[in-house]
Structures are given as C-alpha cells and as structure tokens.
C-alpha positions as a Python dict, from the first residue, in 0.01 Angstrom:
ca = {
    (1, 'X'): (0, 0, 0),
    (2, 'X'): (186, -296, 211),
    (3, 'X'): (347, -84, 513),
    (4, 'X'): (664, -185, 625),
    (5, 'X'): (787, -394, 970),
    (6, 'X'): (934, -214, 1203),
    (7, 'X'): (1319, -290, 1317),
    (8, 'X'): (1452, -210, 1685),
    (9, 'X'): (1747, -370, 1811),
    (10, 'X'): (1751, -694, 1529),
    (11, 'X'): (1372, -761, 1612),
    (12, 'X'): (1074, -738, 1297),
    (13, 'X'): (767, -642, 1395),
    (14, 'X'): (497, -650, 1129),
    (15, 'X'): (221, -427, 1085),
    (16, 'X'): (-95, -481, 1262),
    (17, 'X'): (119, -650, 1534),
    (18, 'X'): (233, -628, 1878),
    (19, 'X'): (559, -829, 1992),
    (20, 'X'): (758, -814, 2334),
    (21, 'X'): (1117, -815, 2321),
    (22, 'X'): (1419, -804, 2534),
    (23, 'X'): (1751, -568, 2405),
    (24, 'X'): (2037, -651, 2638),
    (25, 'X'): (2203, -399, 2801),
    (26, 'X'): (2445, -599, 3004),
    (27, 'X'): (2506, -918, 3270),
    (28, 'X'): (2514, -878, 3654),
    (29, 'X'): (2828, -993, 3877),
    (30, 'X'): (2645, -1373, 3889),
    (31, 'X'): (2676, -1339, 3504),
    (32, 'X'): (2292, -1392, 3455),
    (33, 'X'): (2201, -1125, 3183),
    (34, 'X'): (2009, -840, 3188),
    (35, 'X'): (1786, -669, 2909),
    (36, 'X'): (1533, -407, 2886),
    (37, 'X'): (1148, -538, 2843),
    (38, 'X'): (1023, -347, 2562),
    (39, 'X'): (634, -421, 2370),
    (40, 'X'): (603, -249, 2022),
    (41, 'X'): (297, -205, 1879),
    (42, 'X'): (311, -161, 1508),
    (43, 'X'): (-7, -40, 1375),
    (44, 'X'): (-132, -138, 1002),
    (45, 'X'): (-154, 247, 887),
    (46, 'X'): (185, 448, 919),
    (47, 'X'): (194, 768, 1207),
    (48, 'X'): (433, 887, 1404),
    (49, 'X'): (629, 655, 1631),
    (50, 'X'): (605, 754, 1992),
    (51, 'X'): (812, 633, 2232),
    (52, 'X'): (708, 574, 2662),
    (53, 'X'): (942, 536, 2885),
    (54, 'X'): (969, 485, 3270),
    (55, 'X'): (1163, 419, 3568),
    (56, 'X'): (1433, 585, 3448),
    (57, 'X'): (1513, 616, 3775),
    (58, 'X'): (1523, 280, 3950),
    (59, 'X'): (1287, 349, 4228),
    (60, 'X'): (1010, 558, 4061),
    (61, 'X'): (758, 261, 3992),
    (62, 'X'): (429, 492, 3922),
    (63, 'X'): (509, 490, 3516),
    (64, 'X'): (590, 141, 3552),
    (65, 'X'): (231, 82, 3649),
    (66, 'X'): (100, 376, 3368),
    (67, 'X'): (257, 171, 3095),
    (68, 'X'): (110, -156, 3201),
    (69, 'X'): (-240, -21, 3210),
    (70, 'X'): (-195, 137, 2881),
    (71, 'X'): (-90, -142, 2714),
    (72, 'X'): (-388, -347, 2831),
    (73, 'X'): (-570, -209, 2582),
    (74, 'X'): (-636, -348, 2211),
    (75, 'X'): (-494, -91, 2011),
    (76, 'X'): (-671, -242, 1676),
    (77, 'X'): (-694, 105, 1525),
    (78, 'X'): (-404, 214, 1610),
    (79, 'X'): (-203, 456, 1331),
    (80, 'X'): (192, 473, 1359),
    (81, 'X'): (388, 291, 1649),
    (82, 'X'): (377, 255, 2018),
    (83, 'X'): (735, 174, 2175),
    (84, 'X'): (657, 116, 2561),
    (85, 'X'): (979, 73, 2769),
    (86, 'X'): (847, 21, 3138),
    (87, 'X'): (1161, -10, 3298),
    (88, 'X'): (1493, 130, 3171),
    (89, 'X'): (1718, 146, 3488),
    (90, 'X'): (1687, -280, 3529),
    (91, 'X'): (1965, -272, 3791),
    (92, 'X'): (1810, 80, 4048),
    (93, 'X'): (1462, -117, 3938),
    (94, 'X'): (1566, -389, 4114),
    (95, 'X'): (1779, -276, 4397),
    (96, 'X'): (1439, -67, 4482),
    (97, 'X'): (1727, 277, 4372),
    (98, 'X'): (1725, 561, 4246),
    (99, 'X'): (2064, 500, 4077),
    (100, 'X'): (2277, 254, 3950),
    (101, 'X'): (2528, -19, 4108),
    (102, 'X'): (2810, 255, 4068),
    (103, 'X'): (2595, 557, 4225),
    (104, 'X'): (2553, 720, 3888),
    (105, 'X'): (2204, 876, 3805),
    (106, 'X'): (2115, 746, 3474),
    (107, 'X'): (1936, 1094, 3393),
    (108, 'X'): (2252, 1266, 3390),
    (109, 'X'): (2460, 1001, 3134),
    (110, 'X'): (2267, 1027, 2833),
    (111, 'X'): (2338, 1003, 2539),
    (112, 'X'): (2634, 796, 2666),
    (113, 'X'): (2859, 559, 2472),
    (114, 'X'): (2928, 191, 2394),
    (115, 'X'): (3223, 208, 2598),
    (116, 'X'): (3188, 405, 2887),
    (117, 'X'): (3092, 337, 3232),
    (118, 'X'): (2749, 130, 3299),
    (119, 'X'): (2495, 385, 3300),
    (120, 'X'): (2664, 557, 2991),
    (121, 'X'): (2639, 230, 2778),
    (122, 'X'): (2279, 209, 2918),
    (123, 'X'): (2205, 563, 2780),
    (124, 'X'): (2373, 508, 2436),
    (125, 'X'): (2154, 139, 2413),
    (126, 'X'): (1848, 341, 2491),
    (127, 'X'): (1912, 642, 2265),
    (128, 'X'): (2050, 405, 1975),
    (129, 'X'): (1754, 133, 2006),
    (130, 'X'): (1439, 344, 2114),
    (131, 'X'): (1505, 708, 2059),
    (132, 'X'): (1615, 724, 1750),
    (133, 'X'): (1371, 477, 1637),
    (134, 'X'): (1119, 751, 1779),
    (135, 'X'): (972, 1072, 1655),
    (136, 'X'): (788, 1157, 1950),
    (137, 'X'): (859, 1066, 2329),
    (138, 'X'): (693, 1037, 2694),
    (139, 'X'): (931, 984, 2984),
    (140, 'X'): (735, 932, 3303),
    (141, 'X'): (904, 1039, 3652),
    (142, 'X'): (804, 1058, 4041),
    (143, 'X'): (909, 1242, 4331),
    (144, 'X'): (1215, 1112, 4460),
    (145, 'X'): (1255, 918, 4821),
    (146, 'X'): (1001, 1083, 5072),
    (147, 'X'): (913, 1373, 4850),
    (148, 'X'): (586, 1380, 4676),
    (149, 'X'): (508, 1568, 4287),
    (150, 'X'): (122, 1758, 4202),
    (151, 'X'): (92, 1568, 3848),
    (152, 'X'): (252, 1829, 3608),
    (153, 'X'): (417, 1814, 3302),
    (154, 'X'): (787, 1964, 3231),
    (155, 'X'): (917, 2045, 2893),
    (156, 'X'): (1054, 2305, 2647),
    (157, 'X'): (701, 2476, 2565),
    (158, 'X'): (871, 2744, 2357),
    (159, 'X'): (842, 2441, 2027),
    (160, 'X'): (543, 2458, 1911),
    (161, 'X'): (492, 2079, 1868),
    (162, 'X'): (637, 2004, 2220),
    (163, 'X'): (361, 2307, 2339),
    (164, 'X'): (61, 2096, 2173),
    (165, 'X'): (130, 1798, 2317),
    (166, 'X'): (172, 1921, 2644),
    (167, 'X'): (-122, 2079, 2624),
    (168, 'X'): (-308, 1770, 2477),
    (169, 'X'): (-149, 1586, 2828),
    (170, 'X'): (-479, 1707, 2996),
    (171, 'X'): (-267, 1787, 3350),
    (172, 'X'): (-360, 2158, 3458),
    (173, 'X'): (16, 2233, 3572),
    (174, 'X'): (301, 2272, 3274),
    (175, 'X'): (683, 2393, 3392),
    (176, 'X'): (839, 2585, 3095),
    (177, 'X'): (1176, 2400, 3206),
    (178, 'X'): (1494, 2401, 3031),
    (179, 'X'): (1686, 2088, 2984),
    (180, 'X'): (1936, 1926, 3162),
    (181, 'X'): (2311, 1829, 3082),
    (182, 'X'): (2320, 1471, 3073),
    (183, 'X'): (1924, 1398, 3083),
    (184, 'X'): (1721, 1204, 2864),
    (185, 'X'): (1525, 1546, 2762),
    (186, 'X'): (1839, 1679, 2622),
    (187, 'X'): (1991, 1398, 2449),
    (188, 'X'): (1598, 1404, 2270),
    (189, 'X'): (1592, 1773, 2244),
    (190, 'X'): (1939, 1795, 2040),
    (191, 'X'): (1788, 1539, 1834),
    (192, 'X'): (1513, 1777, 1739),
    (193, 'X'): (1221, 1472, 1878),
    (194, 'X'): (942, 1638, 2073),
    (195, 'X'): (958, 1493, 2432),
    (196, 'X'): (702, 1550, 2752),
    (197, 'X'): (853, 1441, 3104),
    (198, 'X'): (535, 1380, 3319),
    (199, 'X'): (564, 1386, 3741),
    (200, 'X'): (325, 1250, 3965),
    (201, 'X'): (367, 1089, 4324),
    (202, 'X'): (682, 993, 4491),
    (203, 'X'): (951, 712, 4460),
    (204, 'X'): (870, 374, 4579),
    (205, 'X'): (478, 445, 4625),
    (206, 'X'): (210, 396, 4391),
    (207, 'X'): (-52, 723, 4387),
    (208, 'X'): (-386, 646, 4219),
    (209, 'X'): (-423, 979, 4173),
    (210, 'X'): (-60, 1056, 3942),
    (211, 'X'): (-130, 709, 3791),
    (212, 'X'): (-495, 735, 3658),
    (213, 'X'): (-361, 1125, 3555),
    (214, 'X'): (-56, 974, 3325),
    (215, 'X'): (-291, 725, 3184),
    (216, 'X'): (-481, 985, 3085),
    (217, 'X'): (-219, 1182, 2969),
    (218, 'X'): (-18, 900, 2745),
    (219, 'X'): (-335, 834, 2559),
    (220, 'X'): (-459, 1200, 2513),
    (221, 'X'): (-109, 1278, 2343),
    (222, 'X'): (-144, 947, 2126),
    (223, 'X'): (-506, 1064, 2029),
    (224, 'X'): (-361, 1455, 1935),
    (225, 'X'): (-130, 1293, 1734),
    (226, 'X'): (-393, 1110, 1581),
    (227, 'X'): (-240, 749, 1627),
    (228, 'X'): (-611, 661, 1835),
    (229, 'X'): (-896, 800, 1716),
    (230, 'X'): (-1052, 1132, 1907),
    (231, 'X'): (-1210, 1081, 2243),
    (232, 'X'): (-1517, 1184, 2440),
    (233, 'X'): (-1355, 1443, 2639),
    (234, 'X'): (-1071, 1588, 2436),
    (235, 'X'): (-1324, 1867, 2349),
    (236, 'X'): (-1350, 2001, 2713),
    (237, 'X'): (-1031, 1974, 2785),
    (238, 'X'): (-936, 2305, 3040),
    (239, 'X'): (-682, 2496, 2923),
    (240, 'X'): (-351, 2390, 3183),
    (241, 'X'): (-204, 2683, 3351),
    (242, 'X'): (198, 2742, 3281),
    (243, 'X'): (512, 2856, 3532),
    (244, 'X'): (772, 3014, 3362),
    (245, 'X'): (962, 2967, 3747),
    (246, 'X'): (963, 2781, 4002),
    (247, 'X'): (1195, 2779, 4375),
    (248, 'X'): (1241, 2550, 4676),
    (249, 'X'): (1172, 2678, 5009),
    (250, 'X'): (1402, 2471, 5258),
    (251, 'X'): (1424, 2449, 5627),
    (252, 'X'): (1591, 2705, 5847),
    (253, 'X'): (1648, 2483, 6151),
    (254, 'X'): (1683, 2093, 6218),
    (255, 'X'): (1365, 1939, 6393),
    (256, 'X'): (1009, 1775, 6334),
    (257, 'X'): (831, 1941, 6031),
    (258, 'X'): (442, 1991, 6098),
    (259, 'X'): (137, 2152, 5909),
    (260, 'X'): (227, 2115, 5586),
    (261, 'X'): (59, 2247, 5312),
    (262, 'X'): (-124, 2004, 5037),
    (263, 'X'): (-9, 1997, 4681),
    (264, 'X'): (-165, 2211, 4446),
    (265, 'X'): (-207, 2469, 4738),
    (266, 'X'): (-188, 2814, 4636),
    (267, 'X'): (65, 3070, 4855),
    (268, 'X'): (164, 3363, 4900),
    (269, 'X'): (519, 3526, 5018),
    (270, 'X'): (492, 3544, 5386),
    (271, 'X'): (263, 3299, 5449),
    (272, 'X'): (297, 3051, 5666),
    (273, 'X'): (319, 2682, 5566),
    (274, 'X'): (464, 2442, 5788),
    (275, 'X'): (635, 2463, 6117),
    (276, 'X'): (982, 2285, 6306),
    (277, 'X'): (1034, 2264, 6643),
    (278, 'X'): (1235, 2008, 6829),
    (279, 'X'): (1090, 1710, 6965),
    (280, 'X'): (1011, 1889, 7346),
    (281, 'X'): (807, 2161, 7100),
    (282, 'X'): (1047, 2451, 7217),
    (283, 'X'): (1274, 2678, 6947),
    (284, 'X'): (973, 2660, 6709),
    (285, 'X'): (1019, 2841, 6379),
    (286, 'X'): (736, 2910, 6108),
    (287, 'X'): (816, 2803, 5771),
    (288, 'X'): (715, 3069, 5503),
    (289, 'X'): (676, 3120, 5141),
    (290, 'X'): (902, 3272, 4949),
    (291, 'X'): (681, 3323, 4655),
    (292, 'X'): (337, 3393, 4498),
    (293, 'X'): (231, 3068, 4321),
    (294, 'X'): (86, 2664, 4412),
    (295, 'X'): (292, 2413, 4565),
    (296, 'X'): (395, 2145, 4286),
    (297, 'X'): (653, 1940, 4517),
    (298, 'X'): (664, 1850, 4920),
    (299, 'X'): (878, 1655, 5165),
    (300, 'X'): (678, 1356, 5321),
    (301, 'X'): (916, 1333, 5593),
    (302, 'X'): (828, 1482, 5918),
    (303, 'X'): (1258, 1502, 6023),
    (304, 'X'): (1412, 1752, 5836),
    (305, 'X'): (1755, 1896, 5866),
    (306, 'X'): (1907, 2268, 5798),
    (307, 'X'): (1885, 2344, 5502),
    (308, 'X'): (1668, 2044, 5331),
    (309, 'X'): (1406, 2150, 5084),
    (310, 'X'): (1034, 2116, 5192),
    (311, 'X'): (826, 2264, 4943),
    (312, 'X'): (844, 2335, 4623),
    (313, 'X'): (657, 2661, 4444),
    (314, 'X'): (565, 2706, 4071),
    (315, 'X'): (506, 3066, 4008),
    (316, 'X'): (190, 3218, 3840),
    (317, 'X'): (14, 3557, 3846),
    (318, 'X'): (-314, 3347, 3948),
    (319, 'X'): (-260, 3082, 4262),
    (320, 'X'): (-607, 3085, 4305),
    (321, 'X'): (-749, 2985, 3957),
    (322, 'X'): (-500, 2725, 3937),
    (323, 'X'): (-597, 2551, 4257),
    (324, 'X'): (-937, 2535, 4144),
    (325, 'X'): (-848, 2390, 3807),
    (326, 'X'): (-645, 2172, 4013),
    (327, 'X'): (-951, 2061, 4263),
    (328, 'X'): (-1163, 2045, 3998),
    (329, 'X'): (-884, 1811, 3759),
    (330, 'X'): (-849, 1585, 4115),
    (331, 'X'): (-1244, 1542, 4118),
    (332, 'X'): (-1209, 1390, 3776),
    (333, 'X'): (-955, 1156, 3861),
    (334, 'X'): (-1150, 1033, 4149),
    (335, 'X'): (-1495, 955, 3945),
    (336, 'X'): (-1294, 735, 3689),
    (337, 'X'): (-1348, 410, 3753),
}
C-alpha cells in the first residue's frame, strides 16, 4: 500500500524522506524575515507522528543541541513521522532571552491567535503547523538564568499513555505536574495529544550530562512507540521514581550563598543545606529544608537576595533510593561515549 506525503505548513514530504523547511512566523524591525527551522522525517511505514520541540524559551539552548544529535542519525527504519523543531522562540533565541522582544514568555501565550500580539501569533503558528499535525509530543526545557535542573521529566502521569512514555524516557525523576494556563502542555493537553516536557541543565549553558540524558530519552520514547525498532537496554530500564509535590526553599536574608547541596541530593526537614552571610562572614544564617525528598532544582548564583529561591525539593517517601538510582543513572551517562 503507497503511504501518503505528509503536509505541514504548504510543504510535501514523501515517504521514506527527510526535508528541512522554514514556516514563517514573522519579519524583524530591519524587515528581514524570520521562520522557524523545522526537518520532518517521513518514514515509508505509517506510526504515530511525534513532534520535538525546543528552546521554547529563547535562552535554553540544551534541546537545541538534543535535537541536532538526534537527527544525525539515519532513521532508514523509521515507522510514522519525526517533526523536530529546534528552535521555536527565533527572536529570545537570538537575543540570547528567555522571552520575546515585547517581554512576553512564549510558554504562557499558547494556543494564541493569528492576530494577537507576537508571541500569541507565534503560539497559534506552532499549534496550527506542528501540533496539530502531531499525535505525540516532546518539549525540551532548562533551568532558567543561573539556576540549574536534575534531568527529570514533568507531565500529567494520571493518562495512561502520557504515564508510558514517561516512563519509557529512561530519567529516574518524573513530577506528576499539572498544566499551566497559557503553556504549550496545556494547549496539547486540551487537545487530548500525549506530551512529555523534559528539564535538564540551566539557560545559556550546555550540560553533557542533561544533553546525553534527553538524547536518550527522545529516542527511548520513539522506540516505545515503536517508530525505531527496540534497543539493547530498554529491557533494564530502572523503574523512575515519581513526586506527587514538590516546594522551593528561598533565602531568609540577603548575602553570599555557600555550601550548597548537589542535585539529586536527598534531604530531610531541618537539615542544613547551604549558608548566607554577608561578605565580612558576620549575621550568618543556615539555610534548611523544608521537606523530606531530593533536590531537583538549585541557584548557581552565589548573591542571593531575601526572599529568592535556592533550592528546589521533589517529595518522596524514599530520598535515599532515589539518590542512588540517581548516582547510579549519572554513572551511565558518563560511560556513553
């Protein structure tokens, strides 16, 4: 049976092919125009259609460099359709932000409309072009500016399909999270797609670790949904641990944060991770957790002020088990070559 081409945006792609487009999502001030580099592999059998996005926000490059090594390989027997979208926010992308030219966070306009502001008419291009085009999605995030994210996966675990491929992901850390008004996950959600928003790293920096770990990840899920065929070590996959919760602990005083604790570090309430003092070293103040869990999210900058958050704490009824399966996942990542 001859399988049909595949149409995004007024671009054919026929089966058993691979073609890079551009769909324009606007012009800049200097009139020069401005699209959104997509690659769609179309594979000869039919499968689902899985979309990958990234950069989202502007200035969190680590998916950026995921997708690229993902599409370096051949995909010859590949079953359905790979959409990769490297870079969505074009304009934060290249003004190394986290937002748009007006300030808006992209993440909180979908699924916008044709005629709204910039970032809405980005959303609606997106949703209209790629989503919808989609049955199943990857959206790949960072930390933001001088915060740093243990590779984890967020998404609505209570659908059973959403569940399996988080599972499938391979990352021992999933966040039962609810979505967002305004985020991609929603605007996805309400259209009933299954959707996994990875995190790993922080915004502007590339971390070998998060990277090699969504690689990983992006091809695990396409292999579950049986678009690659099964690999070597899906079968001892560990089974990822899951936070129903999770809470920021922020700073009680202004000053110079030291000792912090690593990611994946498990903690208890009361114990002590991190200390402020001024810069003379007097007024010192322990910083303490506020809850039994691992840390999933920390500051990476030393100056904090009253009230900023420093660490962030997924919940579980075993710390300790999870840091191991997190040690032991980090090992993994550092014998891959």
């Amino acid at each position: 049976m001859t399988r049909d081409t595949f149409e995004i945006a007024g671009h054919r792609v026929a089966p058993a092919t691979r073609q890079r487009i551009q769909i324009p999502i606007g012009r800049r001030v200097t009139g020069a125009e401005v699209a959104l580099p997509v690659e769609v592999i179309h594979g000869a059998r039919p499968g689902p259609r899985l979309f990958v996005c990234a950069a989202i926000h502007g200035d969190e490059i680590n998916g950026v460099e995921i997708i690229r090594r993902v599409l370096r390989r051949s995909f010859r027997k590949l079953r359905g359709t790979l959409i990769a979208v490297p870079v969505v926010n074009l304009f934060g992308f290249i003004a190394l932000s986290r937002y748009l030219p007006d300030r808006r966070d992209l993440n909180r306009s979908f699924p916008g409309t044709a005629s709204g502001s910039l970032a809405a008419r980005l959303a609606h291009t997106f949703v209209s072009a790629v989503v919808e085009n989609s049955t199943h999605g990857i959206d790949l995030h960072t930390g933001a500016v001088q915060r740093s994210n243990l590779p984890q996966v967020r998404a609505c675990l209570d659908d059973e399909e959403t569940s399996r491929l988080a599972h499938a992901f391979g990352v021992p850390v999933l966040i039962n999270a609810n979505v967002r008004d305004g985020s991609l996950r929603q605007a996805v959600f309400e259209r009933k797609i299954p959707m996994l928003l990875y995190e790993g790293g922080e915004a502007l920096r590339f971390d070998e670790h998060a990277i090699r770990a969504g690689v990983r990840g992006v091809l695990s899920v396409m292999r579950t949904l049986e678009m690659l065929p099964p690999g070597r070590s899906d079968a001892t996959r560990a089974e990822p641990f899951i936070a129903r919760s999770s809470h920021w602990v922020r700073a009680g005083q202004a000053g110079i944060l030291r000792g912090r604790a690593a990611l994946g570090a498990p903690v208890s309430p009361g114990q002590k991770i991190g200390k402020i003092s001024d810069p003379l070293g007097a007024a010192e103040v322990a910083v303490e957790a506020t809850h039994r869990g691992i840390l999933i999210g920390r500051t990476e900058l030393p100056l904090v002020n009253e009230g900023d958050a420093l660490f962030h704490i997924a919940t579980f009824d075993d710390p300790a088990g999870v840091w191991a399966s997190v040690d032991d996942f980090q090992g993994e990542l550092e014998d891959r070559t």
